[in-house]
C-alpha positions as CSV (number, residue, x, y, z in Angstrom):
1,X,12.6,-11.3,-1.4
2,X,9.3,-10.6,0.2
3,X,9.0,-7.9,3.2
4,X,6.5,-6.4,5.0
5,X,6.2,-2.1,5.3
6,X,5.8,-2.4,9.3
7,X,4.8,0.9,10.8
8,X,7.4,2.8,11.9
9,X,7.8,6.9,11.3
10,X,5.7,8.6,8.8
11,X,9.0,9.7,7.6
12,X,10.4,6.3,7.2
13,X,7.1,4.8,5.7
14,X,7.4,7.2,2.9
15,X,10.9,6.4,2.1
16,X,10.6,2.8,2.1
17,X,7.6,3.4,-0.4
18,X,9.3,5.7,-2.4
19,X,12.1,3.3,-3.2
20,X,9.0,0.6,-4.6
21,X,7.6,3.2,-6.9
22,X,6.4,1.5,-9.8
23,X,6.7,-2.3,-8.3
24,X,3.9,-4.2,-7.5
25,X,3.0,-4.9,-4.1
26,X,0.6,-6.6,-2.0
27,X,-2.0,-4.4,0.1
28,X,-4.0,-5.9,2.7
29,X,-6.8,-3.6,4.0
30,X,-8.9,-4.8,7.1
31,X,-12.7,-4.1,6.3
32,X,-13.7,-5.0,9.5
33,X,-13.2,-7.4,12.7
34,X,-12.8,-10.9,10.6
35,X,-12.8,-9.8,7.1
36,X,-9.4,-8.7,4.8
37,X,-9.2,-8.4,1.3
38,X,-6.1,-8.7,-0.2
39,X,-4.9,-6.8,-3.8
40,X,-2.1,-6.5,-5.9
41,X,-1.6,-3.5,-6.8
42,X,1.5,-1.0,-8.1
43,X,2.9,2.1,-6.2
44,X,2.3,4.7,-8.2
45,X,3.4,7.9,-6.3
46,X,4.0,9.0,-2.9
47,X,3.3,12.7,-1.5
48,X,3.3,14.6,1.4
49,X,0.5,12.8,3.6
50,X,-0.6,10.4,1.2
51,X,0.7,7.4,-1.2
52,X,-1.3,6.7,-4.5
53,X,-1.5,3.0,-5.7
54,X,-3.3,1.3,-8.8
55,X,-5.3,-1.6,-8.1
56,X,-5.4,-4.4,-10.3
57,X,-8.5,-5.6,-11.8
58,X,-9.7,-8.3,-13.9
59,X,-8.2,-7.8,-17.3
60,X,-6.0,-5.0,-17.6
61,X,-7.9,-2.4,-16.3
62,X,-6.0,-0.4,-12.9
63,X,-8.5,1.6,-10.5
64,X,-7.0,3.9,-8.5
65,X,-6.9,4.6,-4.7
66,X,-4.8,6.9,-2.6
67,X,-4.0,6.2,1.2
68,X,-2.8,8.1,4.1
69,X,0.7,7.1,5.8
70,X,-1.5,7.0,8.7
71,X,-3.2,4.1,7.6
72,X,-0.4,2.2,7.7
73,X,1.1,3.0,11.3
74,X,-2.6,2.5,12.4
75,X,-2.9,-0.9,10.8
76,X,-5.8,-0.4,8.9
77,X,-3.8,-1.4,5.7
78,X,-1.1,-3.5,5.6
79,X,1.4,-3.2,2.4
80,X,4.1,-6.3,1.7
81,X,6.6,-5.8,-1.0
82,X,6.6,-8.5,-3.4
């Protein structure tokens, strides 16, 4: 089944991330007005204030990239569980 993290409480964000840790998800982040770029990537960990998540790459290399909860009730990523 395919959801979509929809901002809601930083509190509740974290949660619903914390039970995907180690599944792969889909993050959308919005560059600017018309352009999105989409990745797959896997929840790595969650903190306080921030979420880290490894991006996949061509091959099997991972980079990694940490985000703010913030981003997320703000829109300027999008996350979809997979």
């Amino acid at each position: 089944m395919r959801g979509v993290l929809m901002p809601a409480a930083l509190a509740e964000i974290k949660q619903q991330l914390d039970e995907h840790i180690g599944k792969q998800v889909t993050l959308t982040t919005h560059e600017s007005r018309h352009r999105t770029i989409e990745h797959q990537a896997i929840v790595r960990n969650t903190f306080r204030s921030v979420f880290v998540l490894d991006l996949e790459q061509d091959g099997h290399e991972f980079d990694r990239a940490s985000f703010s909860y913030t981003d997320l009730l703000t829109e300027n990523i999008e996350i979809s569980f997979d």
